[in-house]
LOPA-927247 format. One line per field, with one value per residue (C-alpha): y, x, z. Coordinates in nm, 4 decimals, m for minus. Example, Ala and Ser with C-alpha at 12.3 -4.5 7.8 and 13.67 -1.06 7.14 Angstrom:
<rs>
north = c(m0.4500, m0.1060)
east = c(1.2300, 1.3670)
up = c(0.7800, 0.7140)
</rs>
This chain:
<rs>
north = c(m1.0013, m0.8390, m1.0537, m0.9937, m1.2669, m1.1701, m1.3417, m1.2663, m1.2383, m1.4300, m1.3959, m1.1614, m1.0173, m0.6431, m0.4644, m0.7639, m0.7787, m0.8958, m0.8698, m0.8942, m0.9666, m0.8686, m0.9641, m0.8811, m1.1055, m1.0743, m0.9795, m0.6296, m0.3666, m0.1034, m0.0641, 0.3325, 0.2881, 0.0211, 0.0534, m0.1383, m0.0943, m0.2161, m0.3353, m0.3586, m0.5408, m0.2503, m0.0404, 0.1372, 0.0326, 0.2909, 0.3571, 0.2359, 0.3480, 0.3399, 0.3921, 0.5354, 0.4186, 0.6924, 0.5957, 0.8690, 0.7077, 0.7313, 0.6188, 0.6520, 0.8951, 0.5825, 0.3901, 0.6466, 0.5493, 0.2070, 0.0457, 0.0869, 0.0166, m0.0710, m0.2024, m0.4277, m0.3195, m0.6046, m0.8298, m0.6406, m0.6553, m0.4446, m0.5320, m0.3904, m0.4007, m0.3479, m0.3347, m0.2248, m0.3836, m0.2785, m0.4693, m0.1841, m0.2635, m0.6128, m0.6574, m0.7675, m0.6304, m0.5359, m0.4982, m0.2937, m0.1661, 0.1771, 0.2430, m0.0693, m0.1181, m0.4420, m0.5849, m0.5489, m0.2347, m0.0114, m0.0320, 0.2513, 0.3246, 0.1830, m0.1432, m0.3978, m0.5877, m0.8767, m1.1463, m0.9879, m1.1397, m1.1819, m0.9539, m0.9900, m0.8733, m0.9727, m1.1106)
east = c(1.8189, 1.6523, 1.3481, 1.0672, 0.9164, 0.5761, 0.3449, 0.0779, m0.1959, m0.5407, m0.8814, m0.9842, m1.3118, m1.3981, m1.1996, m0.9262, m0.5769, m0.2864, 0.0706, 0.2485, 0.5800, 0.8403, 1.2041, 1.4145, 1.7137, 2.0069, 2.3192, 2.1653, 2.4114, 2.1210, 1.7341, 1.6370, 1.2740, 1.0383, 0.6318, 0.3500, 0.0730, m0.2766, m0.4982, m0.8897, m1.1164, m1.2099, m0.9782, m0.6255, m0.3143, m0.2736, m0.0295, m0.0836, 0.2567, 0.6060, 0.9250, 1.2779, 1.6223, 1.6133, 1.3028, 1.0724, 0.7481, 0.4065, 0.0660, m0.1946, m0.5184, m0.7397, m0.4893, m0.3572, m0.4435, m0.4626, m0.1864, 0.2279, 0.5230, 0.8314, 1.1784, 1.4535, 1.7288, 1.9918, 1.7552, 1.6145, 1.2958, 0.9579, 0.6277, 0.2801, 0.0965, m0.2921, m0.5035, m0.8967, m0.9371, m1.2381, m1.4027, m1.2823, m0.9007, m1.0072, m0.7683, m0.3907, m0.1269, 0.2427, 0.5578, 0.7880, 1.1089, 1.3096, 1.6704, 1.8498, 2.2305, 2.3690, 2.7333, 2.6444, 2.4728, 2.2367, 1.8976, 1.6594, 1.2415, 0.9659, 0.9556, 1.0661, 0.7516, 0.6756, 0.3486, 0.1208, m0.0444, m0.4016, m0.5862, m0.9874, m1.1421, m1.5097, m1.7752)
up = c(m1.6810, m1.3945, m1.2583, m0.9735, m0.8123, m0.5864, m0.3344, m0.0964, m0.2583, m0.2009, m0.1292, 0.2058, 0.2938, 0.3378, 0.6171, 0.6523, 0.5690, 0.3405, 0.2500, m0.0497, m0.0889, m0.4208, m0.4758, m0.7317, m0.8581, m1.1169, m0.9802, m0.8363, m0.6619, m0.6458, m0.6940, m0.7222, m0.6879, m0.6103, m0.6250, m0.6948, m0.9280, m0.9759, m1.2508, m1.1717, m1.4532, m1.7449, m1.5644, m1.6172, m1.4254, m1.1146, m0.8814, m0.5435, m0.3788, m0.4863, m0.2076, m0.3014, m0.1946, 0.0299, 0.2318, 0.0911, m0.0353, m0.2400, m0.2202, m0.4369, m0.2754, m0.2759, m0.0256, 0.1968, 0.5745, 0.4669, 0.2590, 0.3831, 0.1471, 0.2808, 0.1270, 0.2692, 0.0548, 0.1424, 0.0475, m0.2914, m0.1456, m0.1425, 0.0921, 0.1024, 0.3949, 0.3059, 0.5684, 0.6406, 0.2375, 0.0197, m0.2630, m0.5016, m0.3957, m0.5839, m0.8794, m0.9924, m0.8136, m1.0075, m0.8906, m1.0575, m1.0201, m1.1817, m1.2291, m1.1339, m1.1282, m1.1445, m1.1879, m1.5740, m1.6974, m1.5916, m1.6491, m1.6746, m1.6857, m1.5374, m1.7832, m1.5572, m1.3764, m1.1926, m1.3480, m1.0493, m0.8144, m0.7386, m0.4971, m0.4424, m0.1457, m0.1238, 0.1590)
</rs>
């Protein structure tokens, strides 16, 4: 089965910086889309930005300016940059992955995530 392994995440204060880091294993020829998501205590899961095989990209209005997505495709790997952080960015951060070929099958939707990783951003 597909898997997604992440790190980066931590503790920051307000207006510093981190990077998080997701790679995904099993045997993978191609990855059509790769994004992150967000989860904020009593809140929904939101988009924060997603990036395509073909380099276009996604971010969610709260983190425009602020957070960059980026893929290394050799390596079946997605980063966010997230800089100038805010309290309200606090929360647990999901990678996830969509339409992914491997030497197997294909596998399709958005129901393929990673166990998150911690984000909190506070003075």
């Amino acid at each position: 089965q597909v898997q997604l392994v992440e790190s980066g995440g931590g503790l920051v204060q307000p207006g510093g910086s981190l990077n998080l880091s997701c790679t995904a294993s099993g045997n993978i020829l191609k990855i059509f889309a790769m994004g992150w998501y967000r989860q904020a205590l009593g809140k929904q899961r939101e988009l924060v930005a997603a990036a395509g095989s073909d380099g276009r990209t996604n971010y969610g209005d709260s983190v425009k300016g602020r957070f960059t997505i980026s893929r290394d495709n050799a390596k079946n790997t997605v980063y966010l940059q997230m800089n100038s952080l805010k309290p309200e960015d606090t929360g647990v951060y999901y990678c996830n992955v969509e339409g992914v070929r491997t030497v197997d099958r294909y596998y399709k939707g958005d129901d393929i995530w990673g166990q998150g990783t911690q984000v909190t951003v506070s003075s």
